[in-house]
N, CA, C, O and CB atoms as a CASP TS submission, in Angstrom:
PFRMAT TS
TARGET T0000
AUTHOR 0000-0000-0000
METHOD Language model
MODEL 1
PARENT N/A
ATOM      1  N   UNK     1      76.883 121.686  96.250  1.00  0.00           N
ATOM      2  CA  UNK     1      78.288 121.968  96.016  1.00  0.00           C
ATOM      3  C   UNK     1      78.499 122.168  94.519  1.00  0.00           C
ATOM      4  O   UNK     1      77.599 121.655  93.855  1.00  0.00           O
ATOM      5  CB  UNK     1      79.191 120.823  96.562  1.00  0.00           C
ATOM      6  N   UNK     2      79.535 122.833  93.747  1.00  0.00           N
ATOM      7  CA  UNK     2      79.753 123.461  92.651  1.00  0.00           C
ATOM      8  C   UNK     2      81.356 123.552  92.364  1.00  0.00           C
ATOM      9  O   UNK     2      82.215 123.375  93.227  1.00  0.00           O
ATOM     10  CB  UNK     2      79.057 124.754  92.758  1.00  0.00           C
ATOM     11  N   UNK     3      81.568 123.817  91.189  1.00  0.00           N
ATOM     12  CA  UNK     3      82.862 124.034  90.936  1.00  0.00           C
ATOM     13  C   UNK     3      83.756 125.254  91.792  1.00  0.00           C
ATOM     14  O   UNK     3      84.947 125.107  92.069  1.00  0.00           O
ATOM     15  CB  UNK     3      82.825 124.275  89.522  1.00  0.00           C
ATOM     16  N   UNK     4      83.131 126.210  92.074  1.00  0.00           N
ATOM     17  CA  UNK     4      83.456 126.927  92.985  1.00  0.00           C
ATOM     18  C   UNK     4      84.061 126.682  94.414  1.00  0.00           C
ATOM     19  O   UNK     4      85.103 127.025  94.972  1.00  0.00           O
ATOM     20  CB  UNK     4      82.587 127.415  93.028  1.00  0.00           C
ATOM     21  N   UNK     5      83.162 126.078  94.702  1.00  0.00           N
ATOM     22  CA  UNK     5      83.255 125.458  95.934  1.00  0.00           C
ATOM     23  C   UNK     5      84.584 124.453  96.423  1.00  0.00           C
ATOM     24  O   UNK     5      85.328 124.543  97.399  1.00  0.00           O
ATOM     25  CB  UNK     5      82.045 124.722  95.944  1.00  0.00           C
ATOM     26  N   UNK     6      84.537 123.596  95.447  1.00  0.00           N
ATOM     27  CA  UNK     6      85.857 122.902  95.261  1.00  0.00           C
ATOM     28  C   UNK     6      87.425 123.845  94.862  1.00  0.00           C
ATOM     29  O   UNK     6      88.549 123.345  94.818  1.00  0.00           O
ATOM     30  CB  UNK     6      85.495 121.861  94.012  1.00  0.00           C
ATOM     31  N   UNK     7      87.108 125.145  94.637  1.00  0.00           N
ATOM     32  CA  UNK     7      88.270 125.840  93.976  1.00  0.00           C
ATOM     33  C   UNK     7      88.662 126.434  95.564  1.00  0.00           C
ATOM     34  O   UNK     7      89.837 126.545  95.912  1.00  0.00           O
ATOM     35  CB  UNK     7      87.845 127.140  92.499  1.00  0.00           C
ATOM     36  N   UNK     8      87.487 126.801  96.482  1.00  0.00           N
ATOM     37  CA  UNK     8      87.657 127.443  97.243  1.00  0.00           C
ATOM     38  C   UNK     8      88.666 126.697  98.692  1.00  0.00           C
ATOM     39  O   UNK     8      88.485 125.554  99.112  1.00  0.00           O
ATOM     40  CB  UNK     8      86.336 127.907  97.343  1.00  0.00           C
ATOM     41  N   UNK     9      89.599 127.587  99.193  1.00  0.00           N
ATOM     42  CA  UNK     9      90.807 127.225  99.646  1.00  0.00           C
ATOM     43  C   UNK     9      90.051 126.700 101.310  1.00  0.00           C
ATOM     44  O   UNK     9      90.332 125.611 101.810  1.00  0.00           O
ATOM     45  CB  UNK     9      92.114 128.673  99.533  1.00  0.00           C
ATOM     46  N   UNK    10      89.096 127.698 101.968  1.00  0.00           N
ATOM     47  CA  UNK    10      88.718 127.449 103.033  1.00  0.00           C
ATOM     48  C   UNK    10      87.579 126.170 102.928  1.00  0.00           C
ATOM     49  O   UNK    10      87.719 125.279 103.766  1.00  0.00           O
ATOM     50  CB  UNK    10      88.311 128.730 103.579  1.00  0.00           C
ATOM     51  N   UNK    11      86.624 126.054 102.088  1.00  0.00           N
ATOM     52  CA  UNK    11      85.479 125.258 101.870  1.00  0.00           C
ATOM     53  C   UNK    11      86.389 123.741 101.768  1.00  0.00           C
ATOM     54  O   UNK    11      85.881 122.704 102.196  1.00  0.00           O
ATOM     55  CB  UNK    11      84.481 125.810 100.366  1.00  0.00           C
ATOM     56  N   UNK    12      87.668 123.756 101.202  1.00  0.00           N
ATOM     57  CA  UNK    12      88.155 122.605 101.358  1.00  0.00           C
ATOM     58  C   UNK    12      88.775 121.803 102.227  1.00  0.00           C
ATOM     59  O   UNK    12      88.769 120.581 102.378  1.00  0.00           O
ATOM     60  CB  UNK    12      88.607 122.576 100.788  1.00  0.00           C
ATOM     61  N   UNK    13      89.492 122.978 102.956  1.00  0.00           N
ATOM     62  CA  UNK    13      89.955 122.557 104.419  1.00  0.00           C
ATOM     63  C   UNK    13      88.536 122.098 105.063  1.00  0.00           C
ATOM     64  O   UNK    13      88.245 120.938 105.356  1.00  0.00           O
ATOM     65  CB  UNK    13      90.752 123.949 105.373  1.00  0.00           C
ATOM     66  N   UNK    14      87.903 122.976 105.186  1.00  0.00           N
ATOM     67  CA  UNK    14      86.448 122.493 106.083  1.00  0.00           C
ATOM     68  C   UNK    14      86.185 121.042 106.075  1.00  0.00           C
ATOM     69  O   UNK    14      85.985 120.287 107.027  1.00  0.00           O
ATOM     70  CB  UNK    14      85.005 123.147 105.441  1.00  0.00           C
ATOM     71  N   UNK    15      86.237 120.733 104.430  1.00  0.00           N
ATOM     72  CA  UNK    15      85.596 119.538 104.298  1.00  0.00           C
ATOM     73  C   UNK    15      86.694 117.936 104.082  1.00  0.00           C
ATOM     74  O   UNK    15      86.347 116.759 103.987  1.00  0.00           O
ATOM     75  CB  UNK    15      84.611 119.890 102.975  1.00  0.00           C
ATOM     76  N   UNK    16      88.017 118.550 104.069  1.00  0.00           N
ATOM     77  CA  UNK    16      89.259 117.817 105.220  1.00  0.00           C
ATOM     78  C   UNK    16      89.014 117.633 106.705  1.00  0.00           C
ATOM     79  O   UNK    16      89.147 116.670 107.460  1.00  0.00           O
ATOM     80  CB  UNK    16      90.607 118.740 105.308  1.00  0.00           C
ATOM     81  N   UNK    17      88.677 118.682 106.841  1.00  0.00           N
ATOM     82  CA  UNK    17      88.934 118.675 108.064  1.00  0.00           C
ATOM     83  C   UNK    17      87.330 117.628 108.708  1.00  0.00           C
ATOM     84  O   UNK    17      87.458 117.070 109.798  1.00  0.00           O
ATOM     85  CB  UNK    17      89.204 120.477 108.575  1.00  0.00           C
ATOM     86  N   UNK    18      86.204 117.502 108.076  1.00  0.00           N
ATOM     87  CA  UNK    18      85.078 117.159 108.322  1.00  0.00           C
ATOM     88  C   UNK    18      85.285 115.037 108.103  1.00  0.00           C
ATOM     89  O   UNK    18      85.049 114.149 108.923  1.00  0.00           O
ATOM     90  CB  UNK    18      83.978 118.226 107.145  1.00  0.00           C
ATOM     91  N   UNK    19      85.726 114.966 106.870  1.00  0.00           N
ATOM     92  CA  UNK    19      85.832 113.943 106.632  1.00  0.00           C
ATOM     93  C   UNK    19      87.137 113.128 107.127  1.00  0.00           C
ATOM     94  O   UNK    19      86.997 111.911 107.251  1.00  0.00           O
ATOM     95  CB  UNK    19      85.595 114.013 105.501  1.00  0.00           C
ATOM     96  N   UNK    20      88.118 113.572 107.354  1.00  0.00           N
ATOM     97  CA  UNK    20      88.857 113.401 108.756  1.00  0.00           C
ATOM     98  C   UNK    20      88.062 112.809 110.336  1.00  0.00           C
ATOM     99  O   UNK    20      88.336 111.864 111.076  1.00  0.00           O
ATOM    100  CB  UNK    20      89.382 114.954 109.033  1.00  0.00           C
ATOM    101  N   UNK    21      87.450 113.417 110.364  1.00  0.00           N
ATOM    102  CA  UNK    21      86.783 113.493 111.674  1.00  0.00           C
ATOM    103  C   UNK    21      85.997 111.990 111.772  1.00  0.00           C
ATOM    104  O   UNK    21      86.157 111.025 112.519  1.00  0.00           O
ATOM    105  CB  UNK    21      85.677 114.912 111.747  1.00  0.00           C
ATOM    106  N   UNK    22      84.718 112.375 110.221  1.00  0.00           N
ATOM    107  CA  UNK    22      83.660 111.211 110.277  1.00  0.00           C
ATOM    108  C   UNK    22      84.787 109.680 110.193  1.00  0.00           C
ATOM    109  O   UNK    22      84.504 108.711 110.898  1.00  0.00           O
ATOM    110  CB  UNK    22      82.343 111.391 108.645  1.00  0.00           C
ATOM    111  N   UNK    23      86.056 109.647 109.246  1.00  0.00           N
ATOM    112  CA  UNK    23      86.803 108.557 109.294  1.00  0.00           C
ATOM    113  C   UNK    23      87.438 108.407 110.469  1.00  0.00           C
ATOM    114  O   UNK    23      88.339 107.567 110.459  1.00  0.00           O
ATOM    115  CB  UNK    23      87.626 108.512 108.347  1.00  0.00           C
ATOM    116  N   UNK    24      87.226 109.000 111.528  1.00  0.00           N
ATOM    117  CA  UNK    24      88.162 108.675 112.911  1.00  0.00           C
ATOM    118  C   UNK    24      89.477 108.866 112.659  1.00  0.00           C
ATOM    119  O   UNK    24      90.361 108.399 113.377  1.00  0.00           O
ATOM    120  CB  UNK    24      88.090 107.190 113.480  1.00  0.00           C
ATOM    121  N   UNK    25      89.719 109.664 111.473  1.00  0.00           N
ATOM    122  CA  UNK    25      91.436 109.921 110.974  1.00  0.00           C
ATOM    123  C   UNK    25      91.599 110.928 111.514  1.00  0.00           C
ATOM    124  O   UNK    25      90.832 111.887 111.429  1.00  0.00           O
ATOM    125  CB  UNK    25      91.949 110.109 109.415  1.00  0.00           C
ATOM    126  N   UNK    26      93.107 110.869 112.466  1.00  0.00           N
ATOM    127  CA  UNK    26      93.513 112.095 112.672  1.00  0.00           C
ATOM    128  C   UNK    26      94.492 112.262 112.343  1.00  0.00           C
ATOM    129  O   UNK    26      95.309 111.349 112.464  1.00  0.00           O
ATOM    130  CB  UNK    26      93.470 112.504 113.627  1.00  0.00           C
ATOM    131  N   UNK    27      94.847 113.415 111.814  1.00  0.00           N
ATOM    132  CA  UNK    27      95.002 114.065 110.526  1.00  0.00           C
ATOM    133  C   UNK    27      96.191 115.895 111.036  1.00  0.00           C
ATOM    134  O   UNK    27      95.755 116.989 111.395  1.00  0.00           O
ATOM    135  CB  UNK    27      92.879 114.384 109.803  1.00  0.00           C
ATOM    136  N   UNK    28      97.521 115.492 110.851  1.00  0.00           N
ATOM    137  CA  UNK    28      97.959 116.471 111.504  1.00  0.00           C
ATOM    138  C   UNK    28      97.742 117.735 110.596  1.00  0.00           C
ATOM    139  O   UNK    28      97.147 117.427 109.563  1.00  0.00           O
ATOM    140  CB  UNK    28      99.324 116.195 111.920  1.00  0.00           C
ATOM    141  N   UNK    29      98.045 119.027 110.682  1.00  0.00           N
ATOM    142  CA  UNK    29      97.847 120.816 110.469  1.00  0.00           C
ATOM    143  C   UNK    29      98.602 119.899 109.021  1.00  0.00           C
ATOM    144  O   UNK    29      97.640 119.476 108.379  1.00  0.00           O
ATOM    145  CB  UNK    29      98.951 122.588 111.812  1.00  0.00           C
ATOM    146  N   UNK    30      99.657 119.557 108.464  1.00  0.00           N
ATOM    147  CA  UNK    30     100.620 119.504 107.322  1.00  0.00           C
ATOM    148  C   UNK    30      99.419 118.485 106.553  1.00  0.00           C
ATOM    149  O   UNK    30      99.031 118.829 105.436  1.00  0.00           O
ATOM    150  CB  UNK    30     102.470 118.795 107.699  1.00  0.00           C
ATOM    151  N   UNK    31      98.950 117.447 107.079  1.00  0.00           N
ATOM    152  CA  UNK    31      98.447 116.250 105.930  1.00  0.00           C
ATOM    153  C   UNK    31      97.026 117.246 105.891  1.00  0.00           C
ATOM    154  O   UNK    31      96.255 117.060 104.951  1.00  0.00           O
ATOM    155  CB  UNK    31      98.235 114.090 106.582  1.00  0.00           C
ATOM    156  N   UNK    32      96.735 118.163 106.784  1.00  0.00           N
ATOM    157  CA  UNK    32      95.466 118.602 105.759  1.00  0.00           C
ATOM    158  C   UNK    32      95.937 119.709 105.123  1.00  0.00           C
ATOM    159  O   UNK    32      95.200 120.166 104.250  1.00  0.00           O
ATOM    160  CB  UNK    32      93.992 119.005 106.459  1.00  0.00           C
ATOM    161  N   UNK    33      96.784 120.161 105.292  1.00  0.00           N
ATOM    162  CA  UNK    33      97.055 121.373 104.013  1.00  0.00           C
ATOM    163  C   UNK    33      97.534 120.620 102.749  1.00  0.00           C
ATOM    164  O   UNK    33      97.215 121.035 101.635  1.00  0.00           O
ATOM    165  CB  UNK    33      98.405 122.626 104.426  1.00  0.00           C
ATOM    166  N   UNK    34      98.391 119.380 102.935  1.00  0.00           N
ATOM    167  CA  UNK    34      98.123 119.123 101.984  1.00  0.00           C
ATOM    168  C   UNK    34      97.591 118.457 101.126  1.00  0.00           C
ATOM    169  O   UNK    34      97.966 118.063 100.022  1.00  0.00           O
ATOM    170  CB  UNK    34      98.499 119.175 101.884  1.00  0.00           C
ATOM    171  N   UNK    35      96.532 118.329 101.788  1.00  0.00           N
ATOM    172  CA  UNK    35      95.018 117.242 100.880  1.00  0.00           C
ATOM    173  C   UNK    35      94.454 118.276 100.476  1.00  0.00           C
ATOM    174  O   UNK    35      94.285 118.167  99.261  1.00  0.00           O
ATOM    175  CB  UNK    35      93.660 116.124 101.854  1.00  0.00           C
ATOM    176  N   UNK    36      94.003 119.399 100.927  1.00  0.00           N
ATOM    177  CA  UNK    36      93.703 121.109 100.726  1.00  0.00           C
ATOM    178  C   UNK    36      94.102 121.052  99.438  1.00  0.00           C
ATOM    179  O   UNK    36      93.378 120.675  98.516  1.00  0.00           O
ATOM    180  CB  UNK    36      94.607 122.383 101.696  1.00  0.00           C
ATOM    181  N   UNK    37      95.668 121.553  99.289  1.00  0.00           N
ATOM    182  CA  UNK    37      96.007 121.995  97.675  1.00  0.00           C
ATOM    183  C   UNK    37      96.125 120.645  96.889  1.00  0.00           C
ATOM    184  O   UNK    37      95.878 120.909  95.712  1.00  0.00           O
ATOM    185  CB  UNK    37      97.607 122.933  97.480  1.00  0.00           C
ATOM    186  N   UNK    38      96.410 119.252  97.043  1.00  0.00           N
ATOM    187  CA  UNK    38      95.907 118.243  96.268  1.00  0.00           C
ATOM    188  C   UNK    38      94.936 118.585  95.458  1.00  0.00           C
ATOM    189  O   UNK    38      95.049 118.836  94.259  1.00  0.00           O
ATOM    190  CB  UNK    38      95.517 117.285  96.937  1.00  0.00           C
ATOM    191  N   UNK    39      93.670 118.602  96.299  1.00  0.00           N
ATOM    192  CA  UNK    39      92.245 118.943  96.172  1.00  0.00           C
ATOM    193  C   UNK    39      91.764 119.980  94.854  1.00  0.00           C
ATOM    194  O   UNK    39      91.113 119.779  93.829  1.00  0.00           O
ATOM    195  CB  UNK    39      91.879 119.634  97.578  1.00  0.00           C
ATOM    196  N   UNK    40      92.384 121.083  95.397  1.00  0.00           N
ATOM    197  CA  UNK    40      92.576 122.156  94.920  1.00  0.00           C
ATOM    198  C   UNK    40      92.990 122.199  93.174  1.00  0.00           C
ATOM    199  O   UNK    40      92.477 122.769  92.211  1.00  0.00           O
ATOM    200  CB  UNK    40      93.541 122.663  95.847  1.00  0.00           C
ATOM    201  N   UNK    41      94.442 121.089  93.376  1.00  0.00           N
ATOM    202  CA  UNK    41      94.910 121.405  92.010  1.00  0.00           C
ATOM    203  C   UNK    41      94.370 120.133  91.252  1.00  0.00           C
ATOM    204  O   UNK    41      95.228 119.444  90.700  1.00  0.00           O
ATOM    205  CB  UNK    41      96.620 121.636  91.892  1.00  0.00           C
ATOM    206  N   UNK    42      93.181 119.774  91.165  1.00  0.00           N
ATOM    207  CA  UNK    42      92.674 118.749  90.802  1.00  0.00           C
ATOM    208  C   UNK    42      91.689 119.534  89.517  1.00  0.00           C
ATOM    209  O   UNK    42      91.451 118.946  88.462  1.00  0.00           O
ATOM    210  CB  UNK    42      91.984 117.913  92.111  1.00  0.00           C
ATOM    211  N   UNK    43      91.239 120.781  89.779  1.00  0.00           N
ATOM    212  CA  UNK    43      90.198 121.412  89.612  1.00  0.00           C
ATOM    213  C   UNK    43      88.619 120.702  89.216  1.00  0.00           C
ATOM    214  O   UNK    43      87.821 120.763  88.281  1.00  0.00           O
ATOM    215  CB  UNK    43      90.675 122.241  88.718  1.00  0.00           C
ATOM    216  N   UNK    44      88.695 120.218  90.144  1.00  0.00           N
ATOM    217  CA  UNK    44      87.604 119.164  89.619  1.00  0.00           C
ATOM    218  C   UNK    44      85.916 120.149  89.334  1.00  0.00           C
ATOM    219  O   UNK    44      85.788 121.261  89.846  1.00  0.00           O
ATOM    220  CB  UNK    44      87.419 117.698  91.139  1.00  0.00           C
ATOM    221  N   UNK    45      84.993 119.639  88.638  1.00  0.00           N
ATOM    222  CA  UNK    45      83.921 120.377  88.298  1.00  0.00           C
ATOM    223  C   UNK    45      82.518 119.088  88.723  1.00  0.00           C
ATOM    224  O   UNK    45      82.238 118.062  88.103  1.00  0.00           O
ATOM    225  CB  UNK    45      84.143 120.950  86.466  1.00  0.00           C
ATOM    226  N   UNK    46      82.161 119.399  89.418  1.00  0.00           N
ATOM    227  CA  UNK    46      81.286 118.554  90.391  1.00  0.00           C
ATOM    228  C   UNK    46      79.649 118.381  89.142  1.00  0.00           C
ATOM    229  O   UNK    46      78.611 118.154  89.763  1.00  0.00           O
ATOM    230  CB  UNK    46      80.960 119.734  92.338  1.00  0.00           C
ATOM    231  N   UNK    47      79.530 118.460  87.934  1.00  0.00           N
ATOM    232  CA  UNK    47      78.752 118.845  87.184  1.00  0.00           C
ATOM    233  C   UNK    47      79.412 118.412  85.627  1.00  0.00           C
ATOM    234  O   UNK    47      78.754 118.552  84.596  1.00  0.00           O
ATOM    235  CB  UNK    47      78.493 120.293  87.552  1.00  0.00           C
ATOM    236  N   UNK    48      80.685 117.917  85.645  1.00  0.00           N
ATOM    237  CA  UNK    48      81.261 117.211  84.604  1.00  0.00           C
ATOM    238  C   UNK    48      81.106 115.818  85.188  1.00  0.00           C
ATOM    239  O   UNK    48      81.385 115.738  86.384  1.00  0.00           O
ATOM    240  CB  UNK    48      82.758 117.665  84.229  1.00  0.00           C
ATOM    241  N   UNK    49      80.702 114.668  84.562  1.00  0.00           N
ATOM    242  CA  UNK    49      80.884 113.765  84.271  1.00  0.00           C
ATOM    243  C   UNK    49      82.153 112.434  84.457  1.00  0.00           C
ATOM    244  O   UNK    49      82.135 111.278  84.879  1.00  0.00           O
ATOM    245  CB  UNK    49      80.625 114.206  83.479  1.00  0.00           C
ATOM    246  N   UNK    50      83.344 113.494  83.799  1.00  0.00           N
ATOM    247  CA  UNK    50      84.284 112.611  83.680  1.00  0.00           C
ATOM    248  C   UNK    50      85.319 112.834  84.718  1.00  0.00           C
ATOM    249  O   UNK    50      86.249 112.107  85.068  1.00  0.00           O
ATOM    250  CB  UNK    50      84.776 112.629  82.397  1.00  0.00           C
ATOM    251  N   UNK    51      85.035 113.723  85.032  1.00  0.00           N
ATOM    252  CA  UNK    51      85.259 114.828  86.342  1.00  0.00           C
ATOM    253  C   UNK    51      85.358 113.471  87.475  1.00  0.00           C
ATOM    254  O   UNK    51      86.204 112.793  88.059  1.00  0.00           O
ATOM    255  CB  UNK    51      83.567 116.262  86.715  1.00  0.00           C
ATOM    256  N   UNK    52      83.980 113.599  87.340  1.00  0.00           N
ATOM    257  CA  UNK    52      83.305 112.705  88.514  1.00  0.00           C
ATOM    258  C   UNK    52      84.272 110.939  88.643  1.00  0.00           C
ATOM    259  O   UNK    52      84.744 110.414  89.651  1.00  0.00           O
ATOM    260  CB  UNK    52      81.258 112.441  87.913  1.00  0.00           C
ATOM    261  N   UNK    53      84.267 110.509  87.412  1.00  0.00           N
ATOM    262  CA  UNK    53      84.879 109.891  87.508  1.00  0.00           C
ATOM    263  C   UNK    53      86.532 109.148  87.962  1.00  0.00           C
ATOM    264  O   UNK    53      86.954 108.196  88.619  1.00  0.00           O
ATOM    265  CB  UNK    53      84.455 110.012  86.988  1.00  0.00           C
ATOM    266  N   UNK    54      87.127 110.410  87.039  1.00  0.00           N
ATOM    267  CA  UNK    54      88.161 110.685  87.420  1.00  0.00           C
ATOM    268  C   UNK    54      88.207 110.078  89.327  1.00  0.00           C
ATOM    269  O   UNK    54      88.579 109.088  89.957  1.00  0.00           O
ATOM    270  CB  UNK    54      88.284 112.308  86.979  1.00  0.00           C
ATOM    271  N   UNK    55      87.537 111.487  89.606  1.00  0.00           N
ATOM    272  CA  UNK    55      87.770 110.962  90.939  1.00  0.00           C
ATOM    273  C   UNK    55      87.533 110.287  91.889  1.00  0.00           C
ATOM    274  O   UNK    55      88.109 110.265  92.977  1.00  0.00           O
ATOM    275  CB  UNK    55      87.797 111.342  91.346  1.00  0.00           C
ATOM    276  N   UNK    56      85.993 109.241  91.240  1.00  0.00           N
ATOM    277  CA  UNK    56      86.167 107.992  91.821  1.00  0.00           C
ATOM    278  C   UNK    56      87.016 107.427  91.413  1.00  0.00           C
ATOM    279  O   UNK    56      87.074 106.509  92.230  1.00  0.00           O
ATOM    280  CB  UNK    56      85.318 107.259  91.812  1.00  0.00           C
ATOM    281  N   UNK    57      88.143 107.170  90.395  1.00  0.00           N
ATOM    282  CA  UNK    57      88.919 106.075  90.504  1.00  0.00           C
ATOM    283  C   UNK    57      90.748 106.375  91.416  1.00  0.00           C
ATOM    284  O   UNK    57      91.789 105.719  91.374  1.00  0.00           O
ATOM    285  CB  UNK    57      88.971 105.587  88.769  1.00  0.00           C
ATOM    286  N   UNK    58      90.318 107.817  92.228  1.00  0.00           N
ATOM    287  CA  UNK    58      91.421 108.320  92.454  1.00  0.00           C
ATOM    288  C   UNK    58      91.112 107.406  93.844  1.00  0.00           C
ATOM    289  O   UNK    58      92.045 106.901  94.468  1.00  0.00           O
ATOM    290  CB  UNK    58      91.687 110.034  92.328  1.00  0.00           C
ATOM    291  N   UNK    59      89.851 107.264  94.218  1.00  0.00           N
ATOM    292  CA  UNK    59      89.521 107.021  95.981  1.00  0.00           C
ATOM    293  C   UNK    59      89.449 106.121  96.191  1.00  0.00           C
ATOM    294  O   UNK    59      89.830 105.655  97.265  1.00  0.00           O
ATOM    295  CB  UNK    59      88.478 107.404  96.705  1.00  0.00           C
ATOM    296  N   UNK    60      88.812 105.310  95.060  1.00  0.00           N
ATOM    297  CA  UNK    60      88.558 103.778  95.634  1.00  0.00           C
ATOM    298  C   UNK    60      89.570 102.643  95.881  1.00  0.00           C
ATOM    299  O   UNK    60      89.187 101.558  96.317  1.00  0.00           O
ATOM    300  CB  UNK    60      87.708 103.146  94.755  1.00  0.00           C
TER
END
């Protein structure tokens, strides 16, 4: 996975929609669109550092 990847609108739903699933969360059409553009406007860079961090301290 890459910065790209994370920018990308479908690759993120996918992976809402995936990790939804593995958490037994279900997750209506609205809460994943908007974890989607959350996601999205985060621009996170999977290859920065602080990046990374950032968003472990968003999850835990």
């Amino acid at each position: 996975m890459d910065k790209h990847d994370l920018q990308d609108k479908a690759k993120v739903h996918k992976l809402v929609k995936s990790y939804g699933s593995i958490l037994n969360e279900k997750l209506t059409a609205t809460e994943e669109e908007q974890i989607t553009k959350f996601v999205l406007a985060q621009k996170i860079d999977p290859s920065n550092t602080f990046h990374l961090i950032k968003l472990w301290s968003m999850f835990r």
